[in-house]
matplotlib code that plots the C-alpha trace (Angstrom):
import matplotlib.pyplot as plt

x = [-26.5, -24.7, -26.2, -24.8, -26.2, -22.8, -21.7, -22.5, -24.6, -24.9, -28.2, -28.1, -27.8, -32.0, -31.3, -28.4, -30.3, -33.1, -31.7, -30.1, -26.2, -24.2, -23.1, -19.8, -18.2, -16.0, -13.7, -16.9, -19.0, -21.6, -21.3, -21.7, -19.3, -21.1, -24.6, -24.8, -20.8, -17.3, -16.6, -19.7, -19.6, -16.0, -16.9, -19.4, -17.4, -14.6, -17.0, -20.4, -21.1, -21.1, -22.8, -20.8, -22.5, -18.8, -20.8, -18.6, -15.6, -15.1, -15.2, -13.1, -13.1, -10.8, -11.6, -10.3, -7.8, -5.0, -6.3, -3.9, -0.6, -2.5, -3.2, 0.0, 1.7, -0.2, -0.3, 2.8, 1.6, 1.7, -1.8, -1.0, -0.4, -4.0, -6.9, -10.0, -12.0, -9.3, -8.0, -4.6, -3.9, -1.4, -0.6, -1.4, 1.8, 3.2, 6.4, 8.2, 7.5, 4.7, 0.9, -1.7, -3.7, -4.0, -6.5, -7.9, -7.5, -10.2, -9.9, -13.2, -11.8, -8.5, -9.9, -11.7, -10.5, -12.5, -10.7, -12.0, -10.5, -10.6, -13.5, -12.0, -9.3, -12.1, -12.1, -8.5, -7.3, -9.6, -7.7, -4.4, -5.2, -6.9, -3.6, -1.5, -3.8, -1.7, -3.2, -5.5, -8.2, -11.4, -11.3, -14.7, -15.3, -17.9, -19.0, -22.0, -23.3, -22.2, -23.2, -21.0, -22.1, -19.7, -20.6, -17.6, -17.2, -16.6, -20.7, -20.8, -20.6, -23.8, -25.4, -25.2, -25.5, -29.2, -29.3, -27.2, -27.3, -23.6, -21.0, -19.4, -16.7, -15.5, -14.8, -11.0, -9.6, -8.7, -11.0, -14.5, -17.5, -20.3, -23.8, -26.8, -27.7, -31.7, -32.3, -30.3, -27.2, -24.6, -20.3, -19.6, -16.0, -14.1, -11.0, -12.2, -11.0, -11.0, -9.2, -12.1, -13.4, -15.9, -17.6, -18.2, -21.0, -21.4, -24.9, -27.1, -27.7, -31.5, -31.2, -28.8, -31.4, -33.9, -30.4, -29.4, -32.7, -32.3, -28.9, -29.8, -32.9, -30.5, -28.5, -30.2, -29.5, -26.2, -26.6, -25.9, -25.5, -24.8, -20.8, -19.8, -16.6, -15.2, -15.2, -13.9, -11.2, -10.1, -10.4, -8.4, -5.7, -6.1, -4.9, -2.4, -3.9, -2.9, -5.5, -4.6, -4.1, -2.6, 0.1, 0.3, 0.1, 1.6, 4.9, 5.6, 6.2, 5.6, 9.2, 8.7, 5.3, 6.5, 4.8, 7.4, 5.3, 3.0, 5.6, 7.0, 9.9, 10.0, 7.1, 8.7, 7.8, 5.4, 4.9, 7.7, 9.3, 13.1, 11.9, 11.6, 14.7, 16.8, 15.2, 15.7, 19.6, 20.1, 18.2, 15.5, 15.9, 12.3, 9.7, 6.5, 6.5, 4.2, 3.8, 2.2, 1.9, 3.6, 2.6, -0.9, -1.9, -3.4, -1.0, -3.6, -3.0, -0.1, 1.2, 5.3, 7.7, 11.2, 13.6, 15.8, 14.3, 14.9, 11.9, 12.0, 8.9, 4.9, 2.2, -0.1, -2.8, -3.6, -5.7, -7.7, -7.7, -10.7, -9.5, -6.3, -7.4, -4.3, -3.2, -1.7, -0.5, 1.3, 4.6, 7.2, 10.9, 13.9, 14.7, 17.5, 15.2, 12.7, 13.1, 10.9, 12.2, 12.6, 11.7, 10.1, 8.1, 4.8, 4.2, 0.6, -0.6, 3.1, 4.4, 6.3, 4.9, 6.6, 6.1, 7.7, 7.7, 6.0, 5.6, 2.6, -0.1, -1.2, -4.2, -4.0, -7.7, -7.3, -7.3]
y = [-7.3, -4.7, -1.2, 2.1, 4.9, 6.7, 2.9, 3.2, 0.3, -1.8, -1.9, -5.3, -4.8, -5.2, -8.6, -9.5, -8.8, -10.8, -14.1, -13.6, -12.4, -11.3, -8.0, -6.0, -2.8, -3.2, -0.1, 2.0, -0.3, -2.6, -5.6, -10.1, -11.4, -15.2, -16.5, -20.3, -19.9, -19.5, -23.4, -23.7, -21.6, -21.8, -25.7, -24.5, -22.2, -24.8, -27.9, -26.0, -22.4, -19.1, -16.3, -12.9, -9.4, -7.0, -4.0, -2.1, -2.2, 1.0, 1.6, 4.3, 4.5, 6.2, 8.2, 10.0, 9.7, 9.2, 7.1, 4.9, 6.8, 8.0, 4.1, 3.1, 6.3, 5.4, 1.6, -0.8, -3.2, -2.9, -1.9, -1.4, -5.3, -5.9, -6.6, -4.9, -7.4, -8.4, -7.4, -7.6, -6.9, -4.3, -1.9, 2.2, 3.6, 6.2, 7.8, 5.9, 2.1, 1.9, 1.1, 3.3, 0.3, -3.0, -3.2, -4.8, -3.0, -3.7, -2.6, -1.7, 0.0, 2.0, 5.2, 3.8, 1.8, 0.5, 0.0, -2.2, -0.6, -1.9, -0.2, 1.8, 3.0, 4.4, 8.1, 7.6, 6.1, 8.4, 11.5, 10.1, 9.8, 12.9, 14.6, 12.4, 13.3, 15.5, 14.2, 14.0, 11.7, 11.9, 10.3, 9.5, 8.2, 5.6, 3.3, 4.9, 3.6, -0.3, -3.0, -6.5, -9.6, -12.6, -16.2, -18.2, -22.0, -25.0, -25.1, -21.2, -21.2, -23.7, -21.0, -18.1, -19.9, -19.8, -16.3, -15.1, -15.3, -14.4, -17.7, -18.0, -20.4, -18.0, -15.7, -16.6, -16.3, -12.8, -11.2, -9.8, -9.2, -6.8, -8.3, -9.0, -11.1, -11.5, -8.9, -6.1, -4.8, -6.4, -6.3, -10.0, -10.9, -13.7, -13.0, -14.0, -13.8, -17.0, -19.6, -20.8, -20.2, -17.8, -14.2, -10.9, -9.5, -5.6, -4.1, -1.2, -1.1, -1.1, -4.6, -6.3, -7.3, -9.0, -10.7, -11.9, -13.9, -15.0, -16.3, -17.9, -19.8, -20.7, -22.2, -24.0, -26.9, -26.9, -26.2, -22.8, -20.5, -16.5, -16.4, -13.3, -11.3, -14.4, -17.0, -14.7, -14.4, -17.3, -18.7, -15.8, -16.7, -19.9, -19.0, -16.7, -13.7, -10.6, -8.0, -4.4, -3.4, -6.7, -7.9, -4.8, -0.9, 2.4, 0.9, -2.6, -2.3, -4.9, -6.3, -7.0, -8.6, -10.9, -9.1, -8.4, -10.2, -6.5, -4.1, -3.8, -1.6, -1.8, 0.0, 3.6, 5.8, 5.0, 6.4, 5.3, 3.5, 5.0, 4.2, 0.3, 0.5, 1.4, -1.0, -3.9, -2.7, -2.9, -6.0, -6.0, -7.0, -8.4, -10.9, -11.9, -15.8, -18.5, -20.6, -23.6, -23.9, -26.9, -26.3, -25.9, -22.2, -19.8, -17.1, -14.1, -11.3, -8.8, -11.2, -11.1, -13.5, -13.9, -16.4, -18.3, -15.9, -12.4, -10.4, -11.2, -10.3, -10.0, -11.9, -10.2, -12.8, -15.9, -18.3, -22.2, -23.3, -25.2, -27.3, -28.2, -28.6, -26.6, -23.0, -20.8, -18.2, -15.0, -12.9, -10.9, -12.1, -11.4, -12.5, -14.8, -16.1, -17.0, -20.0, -23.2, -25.1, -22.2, -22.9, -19.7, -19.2, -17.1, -15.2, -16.4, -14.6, -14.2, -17.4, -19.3, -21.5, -23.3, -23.0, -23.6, -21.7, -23.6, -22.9, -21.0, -20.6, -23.0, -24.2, -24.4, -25.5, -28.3, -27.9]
z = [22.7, 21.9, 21.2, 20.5, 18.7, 17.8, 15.6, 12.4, 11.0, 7.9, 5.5, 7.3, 11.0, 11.6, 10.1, 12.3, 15.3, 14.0, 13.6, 17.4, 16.1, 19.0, 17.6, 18.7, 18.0, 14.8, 13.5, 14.7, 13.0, 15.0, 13.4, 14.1, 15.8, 15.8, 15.5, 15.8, 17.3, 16.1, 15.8, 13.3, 11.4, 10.8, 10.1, 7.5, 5.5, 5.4, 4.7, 2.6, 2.7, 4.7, 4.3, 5.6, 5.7, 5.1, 3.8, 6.8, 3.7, 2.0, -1.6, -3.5, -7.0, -9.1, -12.8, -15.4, -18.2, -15.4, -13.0, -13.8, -12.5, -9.3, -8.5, -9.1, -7.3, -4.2, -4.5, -4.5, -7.1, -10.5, -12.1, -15.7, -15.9, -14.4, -17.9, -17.2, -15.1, -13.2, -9.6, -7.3, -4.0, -2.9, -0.1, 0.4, 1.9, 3.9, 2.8, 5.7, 4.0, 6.4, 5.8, 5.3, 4.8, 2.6, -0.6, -3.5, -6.1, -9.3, -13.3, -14.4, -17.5, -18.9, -16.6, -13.8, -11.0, -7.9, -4.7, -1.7, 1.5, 5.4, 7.0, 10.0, 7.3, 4.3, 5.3, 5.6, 3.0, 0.6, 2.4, 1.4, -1.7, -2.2, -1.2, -3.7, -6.7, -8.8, -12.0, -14.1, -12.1, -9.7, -6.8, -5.0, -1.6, -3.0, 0.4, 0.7, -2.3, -1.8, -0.1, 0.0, 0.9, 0.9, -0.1, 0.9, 0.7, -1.5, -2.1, -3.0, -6.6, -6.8, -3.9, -5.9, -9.3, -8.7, -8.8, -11.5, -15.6, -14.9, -15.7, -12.5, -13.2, -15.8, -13.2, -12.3, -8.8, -8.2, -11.2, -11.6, -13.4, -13.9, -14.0, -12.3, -9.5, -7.8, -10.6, -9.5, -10.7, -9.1, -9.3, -8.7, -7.4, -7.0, -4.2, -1.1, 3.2, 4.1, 2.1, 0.3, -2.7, -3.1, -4.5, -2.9, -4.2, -4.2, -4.3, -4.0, 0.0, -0.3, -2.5, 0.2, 3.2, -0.4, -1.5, 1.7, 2.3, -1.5, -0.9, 2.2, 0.4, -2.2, -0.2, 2.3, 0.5, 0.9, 4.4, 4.5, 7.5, 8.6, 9.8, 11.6, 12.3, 15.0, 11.8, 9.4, 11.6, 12.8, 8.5, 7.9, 10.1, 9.2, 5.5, 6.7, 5.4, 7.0, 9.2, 8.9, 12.9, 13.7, 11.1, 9.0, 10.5, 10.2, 11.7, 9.5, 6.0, 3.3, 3.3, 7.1, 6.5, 4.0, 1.4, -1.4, -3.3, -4.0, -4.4, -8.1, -7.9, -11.8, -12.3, -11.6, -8.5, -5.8, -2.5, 0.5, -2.6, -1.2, 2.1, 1.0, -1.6, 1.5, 4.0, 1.1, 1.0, 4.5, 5.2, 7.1, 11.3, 11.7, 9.9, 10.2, 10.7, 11.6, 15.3, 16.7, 20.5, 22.2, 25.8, 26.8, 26.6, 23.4, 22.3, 22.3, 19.6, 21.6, 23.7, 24.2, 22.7, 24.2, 23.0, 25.5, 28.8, 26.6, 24.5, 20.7, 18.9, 19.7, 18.5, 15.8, 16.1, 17.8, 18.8, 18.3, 14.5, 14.4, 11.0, 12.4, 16.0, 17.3, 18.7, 16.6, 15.8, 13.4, 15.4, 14.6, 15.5, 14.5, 11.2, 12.0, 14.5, 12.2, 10.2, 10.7, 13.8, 16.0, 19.6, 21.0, 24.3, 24.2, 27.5, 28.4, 31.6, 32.1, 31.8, 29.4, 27.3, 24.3, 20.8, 17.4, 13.9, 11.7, 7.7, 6.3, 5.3, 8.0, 6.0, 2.1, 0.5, -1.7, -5.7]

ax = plt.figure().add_subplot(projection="3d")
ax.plot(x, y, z, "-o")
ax.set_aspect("equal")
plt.show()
């Protein structure tokens, strides 16, 4: 087990170590990395319902009778089409196209927005935007006072149903609501890490160790278990959703990443805005695409790529997907080296081993 004095903890981590979690260092955070085992509790999310301790996420919210412009000067999506309730995903940027990071942004009202940031990236991403605040807006570095729990899987709803007056299936994909839950005041959302459906649930951290035993009860019978940091990853990648430090960093922009999709170059000026408008003018050399191995062998996240014996790209992540029950993977290549079809050898312990770009996301939850 692992222990360190200088991680920081979650209001959770007793808990963890309780019910026998094998607990690693995450973005200085000691955090689960499995309990019952990757392979299960991936399983359970996909087939019932997980429960995921992600209080390590930062929170930053945003105030003030221009709160607006500063989150859409530091963001690349377009926040003046999001209703109060509602949330969209969208990038923090440097002025070179880059990432700062990737977040969630949420509406709460005309003057306050509430920001879910990656945990290594919270003090950060508050600094940036600290230095970009030339208007009329507070900007508070708000983790301390959250906790989030995640309840992910097609059997969530009915889980956390049982301990909420709020209507859940109101709650559309990619919006949120203010209520309680267990008794406690409680922002319930509905956007999710794992191609499931499910809520994130952010709480007071002295309520979260009462609601996670709650939520458990509730939904033992559904079959409910803990899933750590190994099964949100491997769902994640599943769904093709991207991990700041592995598809996205400092060095890859959105365009590269295959997210054009969050930058809305019609709303007016945004940070590393002329950065992207020149890279979209010139084309950009390298994209993000999708891989299944042929040959026997696991391409590992930073593993080489050549194309017919010469370097080509790198792999961002990789690895088993349990619901498909193949290796795959996300890489960089060249973008007329991309498409679907492409043969491409991953360098596994040096050696060649066959694989092909395939479309994405690999896994798409049925309707």
């Amino acid at each position: 087990m692992l222990e360190s004095s200088a991680l920081k903890v979650t209001p959770l981590n007793s808990l963890h170590r309780q019910m026998g979690a094998k607990m690693v260092d995450f973005g200085g955070w000691g955090m689960p990395v499995q309990y019952s085992g990757i392979l299960d509790e991936h399983q359970t999310v996909r087939e019932r319902v997980g429960l995921f301790d992600v209080s390590h996420m930062g929170e930053i919210e945003i105030r003030g009778p221009e709160a607006l412009d500063l989150v859409n000067f530091v963001s690349t999506n377009n926040a003046a089409k999001l209703k109060i309730g509602q949330a969209h995903y969208a990038g923090l940027l440097y002025a070179h196209g880059g990432f700062v990071d990737d977040i969630l942004v949420h509406k709460v009202a005309d003057d306050h927005y509430f920001l879910c940031v990656n945990a290594g990236n919270q003090d950060k991403d508050f600094e940036h935007i600290v230095e970009s605040n030339t208007f009329t807006a507070t900007v508070e570095n708000a983790g301390p006072r959250y906790a989030q729990i995640a309840v992910q899987g097609p059997r969530g709803l009915e889980t956390l149903k049982k301990l909420t007056a709020t209507d859940l299936a109101a709650i559309k994909y990619y919006h949120f609501a203010d209520g309680e839950v267990s008794g406690t005041t409680a922002r319930i959302a509905r956007t999710g890490y794992t191609g499931e459906d499910g809520f994130e649930i952010y709480v007071s951290p002295d309520e979260a160790p009462r609601l996670w035993h709650e939520l458990m009860e509730a939904g033992k019978e559904f079959g409910i278990k803990p899933a750590g940091l190994g099964a949100r990853n491997t769902l994640r990648m599943e769904a093709s959703m991207a991990l700041y430090g592995h598809e996205i960093d400092a060095t890859i922009s959105p365009l590269e990443a295959g997210l054009n999709w969050i930058v809305k170059f019609d709303k007016g000026d945004f940070q590393g805005r002329a950065a992207l408008e020149s890279q979209r003018a010139a084309g950009i050399t390298r994209t993000l695409a999708g891989f299944e191995m042929q040959g026997r062998g696991i391409g590992r996240d930073g593993y080489e790529i050549q194309i017919d014996g010469h370097k080509a790209g790198w792999v961002t992540s990789g690895g088993p997907a349990p619901t498909l029950g193949k290796n795959i993977g996300l890489c960089y290549l060249p973008v007329d080296k991309s498409a679907v079809g492409q043969v491409i050898q991953v360098m596994v312990r040096n050696q060649p081993v066959d694989a092909v770009v395939v479309p994405t996301p690999f896994y798409k939850r049925a309707k």
